[in-house]
Structure formats: structure tokens, C-alpha cells
C-alpha positions as CSV (number, residue, x, y, z in Angstrom):
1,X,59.9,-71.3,-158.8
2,X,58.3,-73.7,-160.6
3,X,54.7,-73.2,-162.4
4,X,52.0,-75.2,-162.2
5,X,49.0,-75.0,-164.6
6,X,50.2,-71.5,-165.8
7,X,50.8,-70.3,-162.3
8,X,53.8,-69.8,-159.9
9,X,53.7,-72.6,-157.2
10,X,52.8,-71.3,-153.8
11,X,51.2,-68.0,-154.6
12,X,47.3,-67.7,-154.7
13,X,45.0,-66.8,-157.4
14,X,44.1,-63.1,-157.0
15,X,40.5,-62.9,-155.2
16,X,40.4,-66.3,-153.9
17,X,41.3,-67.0,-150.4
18,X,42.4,-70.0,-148.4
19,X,40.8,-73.0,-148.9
20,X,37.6,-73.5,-146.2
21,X,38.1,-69.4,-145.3
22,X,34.3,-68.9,-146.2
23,X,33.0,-72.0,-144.5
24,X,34.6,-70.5,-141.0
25,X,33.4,-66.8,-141.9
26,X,30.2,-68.9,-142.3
27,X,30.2,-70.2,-139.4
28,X,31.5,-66.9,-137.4
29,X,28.7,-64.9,-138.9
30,X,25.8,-67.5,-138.7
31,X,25.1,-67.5,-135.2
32,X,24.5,-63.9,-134.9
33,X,22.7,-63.7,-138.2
34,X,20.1,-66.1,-136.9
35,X,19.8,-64.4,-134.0
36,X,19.0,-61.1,-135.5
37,X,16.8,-62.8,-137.6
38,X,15.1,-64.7,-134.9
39,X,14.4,-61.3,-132.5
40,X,13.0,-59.6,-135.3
41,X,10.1,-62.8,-135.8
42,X,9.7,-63.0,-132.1
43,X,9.1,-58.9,-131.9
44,X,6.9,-59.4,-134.7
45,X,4.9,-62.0,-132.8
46,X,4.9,-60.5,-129.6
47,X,3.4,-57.2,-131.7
48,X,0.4,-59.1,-133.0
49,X,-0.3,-60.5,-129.6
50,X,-0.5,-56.8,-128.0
51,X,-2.5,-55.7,-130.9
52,X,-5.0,-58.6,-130.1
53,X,-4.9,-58.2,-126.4
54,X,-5.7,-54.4,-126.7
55,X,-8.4,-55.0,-129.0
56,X,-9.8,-57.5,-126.7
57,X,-9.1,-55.1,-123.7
58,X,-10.8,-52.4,-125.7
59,X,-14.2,-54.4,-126.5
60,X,-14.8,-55.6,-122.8
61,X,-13.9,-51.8,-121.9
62,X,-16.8,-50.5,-124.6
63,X,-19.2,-52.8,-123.3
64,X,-18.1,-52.3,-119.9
65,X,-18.8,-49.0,-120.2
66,X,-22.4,-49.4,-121.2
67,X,-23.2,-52.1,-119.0
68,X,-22.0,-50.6,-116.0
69,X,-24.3,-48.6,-114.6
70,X,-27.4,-49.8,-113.3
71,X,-30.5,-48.3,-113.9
72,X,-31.2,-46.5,-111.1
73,X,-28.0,-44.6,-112.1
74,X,-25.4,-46.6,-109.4
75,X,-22.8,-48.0,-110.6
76,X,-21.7,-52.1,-110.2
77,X,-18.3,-52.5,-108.2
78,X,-16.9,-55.4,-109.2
79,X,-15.6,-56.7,-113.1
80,X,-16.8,-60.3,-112.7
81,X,-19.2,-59.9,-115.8
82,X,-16.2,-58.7,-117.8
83,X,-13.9,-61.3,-116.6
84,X,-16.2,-63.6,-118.2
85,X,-16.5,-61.5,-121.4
86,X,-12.6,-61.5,-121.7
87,X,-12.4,-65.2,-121.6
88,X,-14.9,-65.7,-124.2
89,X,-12.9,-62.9,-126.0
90,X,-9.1,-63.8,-125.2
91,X,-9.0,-67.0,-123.3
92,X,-5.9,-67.4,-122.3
93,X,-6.1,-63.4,-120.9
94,X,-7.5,-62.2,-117.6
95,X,-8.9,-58.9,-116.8
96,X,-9.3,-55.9,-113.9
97,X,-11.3,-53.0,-113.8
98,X,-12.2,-50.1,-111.6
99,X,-14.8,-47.2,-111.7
100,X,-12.6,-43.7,-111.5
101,X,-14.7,-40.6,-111.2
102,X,-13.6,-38.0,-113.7
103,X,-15.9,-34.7,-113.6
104,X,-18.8,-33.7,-112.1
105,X,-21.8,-33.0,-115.0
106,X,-23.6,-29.8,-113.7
107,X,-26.2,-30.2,-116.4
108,X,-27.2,-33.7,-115.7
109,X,-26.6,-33.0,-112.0
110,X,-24.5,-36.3,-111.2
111,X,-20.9,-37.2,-110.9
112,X,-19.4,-39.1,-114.4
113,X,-16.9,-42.0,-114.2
114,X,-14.7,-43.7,-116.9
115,X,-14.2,-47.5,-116.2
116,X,-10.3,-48.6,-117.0
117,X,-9.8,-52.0,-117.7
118,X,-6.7,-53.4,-117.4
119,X,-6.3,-57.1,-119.9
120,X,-2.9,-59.5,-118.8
121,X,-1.9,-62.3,-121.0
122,X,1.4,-63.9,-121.0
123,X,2.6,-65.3,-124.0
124,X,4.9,-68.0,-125.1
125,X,7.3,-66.6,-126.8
126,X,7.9,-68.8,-130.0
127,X,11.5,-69.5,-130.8
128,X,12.9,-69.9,-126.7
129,X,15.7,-72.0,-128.0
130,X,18.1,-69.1,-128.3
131,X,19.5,-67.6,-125.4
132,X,19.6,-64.5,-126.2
133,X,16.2,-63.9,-126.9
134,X,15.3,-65.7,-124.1
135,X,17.1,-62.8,-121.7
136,X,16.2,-59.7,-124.0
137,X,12.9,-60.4,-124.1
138,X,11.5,-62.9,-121.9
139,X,9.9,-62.1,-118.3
140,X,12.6,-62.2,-115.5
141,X,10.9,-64.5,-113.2
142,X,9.1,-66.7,-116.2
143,X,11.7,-67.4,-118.9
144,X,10.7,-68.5,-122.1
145,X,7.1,-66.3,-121.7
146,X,6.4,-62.8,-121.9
147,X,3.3,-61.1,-120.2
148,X,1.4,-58.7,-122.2
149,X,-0.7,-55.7,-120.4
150,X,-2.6,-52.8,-122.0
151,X,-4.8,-50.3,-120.1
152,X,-8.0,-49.1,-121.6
153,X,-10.6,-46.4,-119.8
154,X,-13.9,-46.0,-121.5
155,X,-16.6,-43.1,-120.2
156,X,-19.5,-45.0,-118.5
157,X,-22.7,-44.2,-119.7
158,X,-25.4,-43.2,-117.5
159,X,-29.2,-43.1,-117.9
160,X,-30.5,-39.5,-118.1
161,X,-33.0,-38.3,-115.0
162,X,-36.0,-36.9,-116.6
């Protein structure tokens, strides 16, 4: 064999490979690196937007639950006051609530209920370019958006009968 530049033609120099291998591992490994990479942002983003929602949900439940009775001691039905709190809090959210009686208070002599909001707000999820985000972690019916729900129940709080 003949040498060339102080090596044998033919053979390779020890710890390099053939010539473009790293630009196709590159390119092998990429995809699913960005991927990763991707999920892991959009999980991170999706995380904030819970955390938001339930402290949204939370405040309109806390105020909810002090502005709920009346002051003869009955208790409103309906959450359209809250609705409107939640879109000055959240807009893009929307809110439901319901009074649930919980135990009867033999001291005070009346029946207690906790009020349990429930806040909904879908999300656009931000990187719905890639596929498979878009499956894992999207909405079946909505792709590309992701709706967000958290349940809070707050003890009403009722005038004392002196």
C-alpha cells in the first residue's frame, strides 16, 4: 500500500469517522431533541396558566364566599356576580358555581354551605407546529388548544342571629 501524508492509503485516522457521519447523526437526533425540548416549554407554560387560573378561581371563590349570603341569612342561587368578577380577573376564563350544604351548626342553629367554583380557560398552546405535541397534549376535539379547569370550594360565611 502506498502512504499518503504519513498514513496508509485507504485506512482511517483512529477516532474520526466517515466524512458527513456527524451531520446525518445530526440530523437523526435533532428532530427528537427539539421535540423533547419543545414539550418540556409547552408543559412549562401550560403550568403557569393553571397556576393563574387557580388563583383566579380561588379569589372569586373567597369573595364568593363572603358575598354570598344575603343578609337575612338566604343564600343567592345563581354565580352571575362572579362571572363578572372572573372576567375582570381572567378574561379569557369563565366560571360556575353552586352552593353545597356541608353540616348542620347546632350552635348557630342553621345549616352551613361551602360554595365551589369551578374556573375553565382554554389555552393556546404555544409551539402547535410540532405534531407531536399537538397529540400529547392538545384537546381531542380542539387541536392546537388545551382547556384548563380547577375546582375551588370556599365555606360561605353567614351573618350571626343575635
Amino acid at each position: 500500500m502506498s502512504k499518503i501524508g504519513g498514513e496508509e492509503a485507504g485506512s482511517l485516522r483512529a477516532g474520526r469517522g466517515l466524512p458527513g457521519q456527524v451531520l446525518v447523526e445530526m440530523l437523526l437526533i435533532l428532530p427528537i431533541f427539539l421535540t423533547i425540548v419543545f414539550v418540556i416549554m409547552e408543559m412549562g407554560y401550560l403550568a403557569f396558566r393553571m397556576i393563574v387560573l387557580n388563583h383566579a378561581t380561588y379569589e372569586v371563590a373567597r369573595i364568593g364566599g363572603m358575598t354570598q349570603c344575603k343578609h337575612d341569612g338566604s343564600l343567592y342561587g345563581d354565580c352571575s356576580r362572579l362571572a363578572s368578577l372572573m372576567r375582570n380577573i381572567l378574561p379569557s376564563a369563565s366560571v360556575s358555581c353552586f352552593n353545597e350544604p356541608t353540616v348542620q351548626d347546632r350552635q348557630a342553629g342553621h345549616q352551613n354551605y361551602d360554595i365551589v367554583v369551578t374556573g375553565k380557560n382554554t389555552v393556546q398552546l404555544i409551539f402547535g407546529f410540532n405534531p407531536l405535541e399537538s397529540v400529547w397534549l392538545s384537546d381531542a376535539a380542539n387541536m392546537g388548544y388545551k382547556t384548563l379547569t380547577t375546582t375551588v370550594r370556599m365555606p360561605i360565611e353567614q351573618p350571626l342571629n343575635y
